[in-house]
N, C-alpha and C positions, 0 to 999 in steps of 0.2 A: 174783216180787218186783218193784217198782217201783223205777225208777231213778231217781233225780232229777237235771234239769239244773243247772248254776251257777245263781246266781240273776241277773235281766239288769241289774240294777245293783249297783255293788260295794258303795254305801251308797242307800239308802232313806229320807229323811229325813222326816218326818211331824212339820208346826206343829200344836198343835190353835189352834184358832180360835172354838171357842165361843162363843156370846153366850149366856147367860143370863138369868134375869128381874132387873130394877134391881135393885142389892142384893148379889145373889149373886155371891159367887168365882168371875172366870172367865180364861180366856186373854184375853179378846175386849177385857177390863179394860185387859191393858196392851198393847196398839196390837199384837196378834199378826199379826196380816194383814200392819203394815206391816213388820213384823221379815222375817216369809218372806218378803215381796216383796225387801226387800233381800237376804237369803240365795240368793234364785234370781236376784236380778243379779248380784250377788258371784260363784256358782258358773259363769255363764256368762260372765263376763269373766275367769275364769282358766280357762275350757278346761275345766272340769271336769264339764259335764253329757251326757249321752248316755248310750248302750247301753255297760254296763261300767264304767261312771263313778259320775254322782250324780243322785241324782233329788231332788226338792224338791218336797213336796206340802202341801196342807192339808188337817189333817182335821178333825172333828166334834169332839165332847167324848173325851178319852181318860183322860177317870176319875180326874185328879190334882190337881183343882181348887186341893186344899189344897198345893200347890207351885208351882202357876203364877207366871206362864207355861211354857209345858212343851214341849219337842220329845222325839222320839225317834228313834233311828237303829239301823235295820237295817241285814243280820241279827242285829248282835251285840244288838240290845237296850238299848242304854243310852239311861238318859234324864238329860235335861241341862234345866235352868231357865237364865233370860236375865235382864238386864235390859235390856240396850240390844243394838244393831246390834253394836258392841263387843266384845261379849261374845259375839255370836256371830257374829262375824269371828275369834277365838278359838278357836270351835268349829270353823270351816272350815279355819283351819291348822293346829292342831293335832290333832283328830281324823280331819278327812274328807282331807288331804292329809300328813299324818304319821303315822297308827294312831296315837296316842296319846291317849288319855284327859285331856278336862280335869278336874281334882279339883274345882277352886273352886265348878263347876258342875254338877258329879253330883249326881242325887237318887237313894234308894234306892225 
């Protein structure tokens, strides 16, 4: 049997970042890059990134086009649409420093 460790951060948070071709639905659309840039200053000015903490990543396309802009946050899995810095300043206090779930912002 296979044991598995924790996982090495408590939250995992993944922007996608997409550009697509002119035209097309994308994250890239509504300034994603600059939103996680500010999510990963925000998390390391309250102490909140490291080993056991929170990670802040960008990724590729994650397939939600028709919701965008789009994050998501491991391991629970929830995904959360933004529109501004705000809104996911939001998401940093309430979910990744509170466990709790924003509704306003959940996507299914």
């Amino acid at each position: 049997m296979i044991e598995y460790a924790m996982s090495f951060y408590k939250y995992h948070v993944f922007f996608c970042t997409n550009q697509r071709q002119a035209g097309e639905a994308c994250c890239a659309n509504f300034n994603a890059r600059k939103v996680r840039d500010h999510a990963k200053q925000r998390i390391k000015e309250l102490a909140l990134d490291g080993p056991g903490k929170v990670r802040i990543n960008l990724a590729g396309c994650l397939g939600r086009c028709d919701k965008g802009p789009v994050l998501v946050i491991y391991p629970e899995g929830v995904w959360y649409t933004y529109v501004d810095t705000e809104d996911v300043d939001d998401i940093i206090e309430q979910h990744l420093q509170q466990g709790r779930i924003v509704e306003r912002l959940l996507i299914d």
